[in-house]
N, C-alpha and C positions, 0 to 999 in steps of 0.2 A: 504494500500500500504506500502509498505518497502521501504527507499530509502538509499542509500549506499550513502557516506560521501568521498569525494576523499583520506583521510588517514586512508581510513578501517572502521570506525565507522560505523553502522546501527542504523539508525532512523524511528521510523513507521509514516505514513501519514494520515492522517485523515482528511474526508468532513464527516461534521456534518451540520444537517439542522439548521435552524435558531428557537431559542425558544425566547416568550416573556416572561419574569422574573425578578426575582430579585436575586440578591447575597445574599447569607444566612448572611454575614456579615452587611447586611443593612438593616435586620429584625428586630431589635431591636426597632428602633425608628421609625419606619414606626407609625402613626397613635398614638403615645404611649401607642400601646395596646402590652399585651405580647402576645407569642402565645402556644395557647394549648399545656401540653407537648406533649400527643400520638400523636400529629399532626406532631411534630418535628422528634419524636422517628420513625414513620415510612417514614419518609423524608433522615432520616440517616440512616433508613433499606435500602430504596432504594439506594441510593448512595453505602452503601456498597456491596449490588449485583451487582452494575455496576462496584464495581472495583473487585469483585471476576470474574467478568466475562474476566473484563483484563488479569488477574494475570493467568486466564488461557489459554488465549492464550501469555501468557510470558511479558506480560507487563506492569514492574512500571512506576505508575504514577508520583510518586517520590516528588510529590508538592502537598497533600491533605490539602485543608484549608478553613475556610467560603469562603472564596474569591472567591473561584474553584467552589461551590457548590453553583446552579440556582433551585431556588422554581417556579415552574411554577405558572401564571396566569390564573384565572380557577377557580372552584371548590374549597372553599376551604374547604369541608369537604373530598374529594378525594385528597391529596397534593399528587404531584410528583418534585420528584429534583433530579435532573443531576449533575452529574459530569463533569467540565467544565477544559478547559485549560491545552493542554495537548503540552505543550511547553516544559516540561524538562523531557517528557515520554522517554521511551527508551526501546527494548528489550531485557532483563535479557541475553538468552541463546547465542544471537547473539554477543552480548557485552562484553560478561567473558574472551576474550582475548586481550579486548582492555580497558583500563585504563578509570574510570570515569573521564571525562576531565575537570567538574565542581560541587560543589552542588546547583543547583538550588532551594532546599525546601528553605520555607521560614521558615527561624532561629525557630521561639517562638511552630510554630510544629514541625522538625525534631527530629527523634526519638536519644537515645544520642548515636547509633553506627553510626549514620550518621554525626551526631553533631563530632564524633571524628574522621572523614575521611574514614569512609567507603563508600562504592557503595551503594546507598539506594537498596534495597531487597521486596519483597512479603511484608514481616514482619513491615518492618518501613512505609510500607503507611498507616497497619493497624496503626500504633503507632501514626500518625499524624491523622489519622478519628479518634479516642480516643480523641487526644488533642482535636480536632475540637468539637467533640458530648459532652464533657465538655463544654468545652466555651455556646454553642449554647443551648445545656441543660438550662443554668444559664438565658438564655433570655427566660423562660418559662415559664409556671403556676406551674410545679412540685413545689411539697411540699414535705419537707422543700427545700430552695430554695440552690444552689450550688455556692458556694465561688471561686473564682478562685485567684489563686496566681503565677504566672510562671507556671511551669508544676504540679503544685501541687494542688493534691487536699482536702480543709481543712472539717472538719466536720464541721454538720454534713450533713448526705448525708442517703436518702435511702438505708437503707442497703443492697438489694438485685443489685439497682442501679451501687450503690459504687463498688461491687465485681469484675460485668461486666467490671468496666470503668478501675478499679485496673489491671484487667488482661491485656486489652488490651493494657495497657500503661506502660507493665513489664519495668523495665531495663533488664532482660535478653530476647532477643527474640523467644527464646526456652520457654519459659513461657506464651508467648502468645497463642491468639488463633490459630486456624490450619490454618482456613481459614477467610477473610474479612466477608463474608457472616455470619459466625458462628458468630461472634461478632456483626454483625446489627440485627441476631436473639432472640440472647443473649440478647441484650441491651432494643430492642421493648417487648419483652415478658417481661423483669425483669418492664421496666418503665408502662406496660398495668397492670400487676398485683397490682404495688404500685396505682396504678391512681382507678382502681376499690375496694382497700382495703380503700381508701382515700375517696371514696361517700359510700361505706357502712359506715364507721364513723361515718360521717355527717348524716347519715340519720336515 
């Protein structure tokens, strides 16, 4: 649903069914077990088809972050996770002639044209699922393991890894990927390939 705002603003509506889960940001100490990285890596593939699927019907999420993103209960060599909380979404096309009235991302993910007063865009949600797939990455089995510092990220790091997470987290937005989707491809395929190069090793 759409619903129109009495000073012209447009805002989209959403019923969502009920899932039972968890916050990705509450993964970490669950059990003090880590979790597999390809388990995460296509948890964050999924999540970013659900927002490429926004993006094309015109809608940033504008607030991507562990927090927002629900691991289902279930299965867990089949992981699914959602993208959740869609409280400071908004529609791109509908909106371009009316001023973003707030930035509701949360600060430590906004990409830094949002951080400098832009309208968050397609591009900066990708820039905040980057920050997030870092962070979350870091709570994993991946080897070697991921340092986090602010938006920075330190070596060392999977190199093929690294390149993915480098793009998506350009400071120019023109430098990023095309699309969300292209970036949870990118990122499952680069983190499958280091994970299988990683038991041939061993074995």
């Amino acid at each position: 649903m759409i619903l129109p705002s009495p000073t012209g603003e447009v805002y989209p509506a959403m019923l969502m069914d009920f899932y039972h889960g968890v916050s990705a940001n509450r993964l970490s100490g669950m059990n003090g077990e880590t979790i597999a990285s390809l388990r995460m890596a296509r948890g964050l593939q999924q999540v970013a088809e659900g927002l490429n699927t926004l993006h094309c019907h015109g809608i940033v999420h504008s607030d991507v972050a562990p927090k927002n993103i629900m691991f289902l209960r279930g299965n867990p060599n089949s992981p699914r996770a959602l993208l959740t909380d869609f409280g400071a979404a908004f529609v791109a096309e509908r909106n371009k002639d009316h001023p973003f009235p707030e930035i509701w991302t949360t600060p430590d993910y906004a990409a830094p044209e949002v951080r400098d007063g832009e309208t968050p865009t397609f591009v900066s949600d990708q820039f905040s699922l980057g920050i997030t797939a870092i962070e979350l990455l870091g709570k994993t089995t991946l080897s070697p393991l991921i340092d986090i510092a602010g938006c920075l990220v330190n070596e060392p790091l999977p190199r093929e890894v690294s390149l993915v997470l480098r793009k998506a987290t350009a400071i120019k937005p023109s430098d990023r990927f095309c699309t969300a989707q292209e970036f949870g491809d990118e990122l499952y395929y680069a983190i499958q390939k280091h994970v299988d190069t990683h038991k041939q090793l061993i074995v």
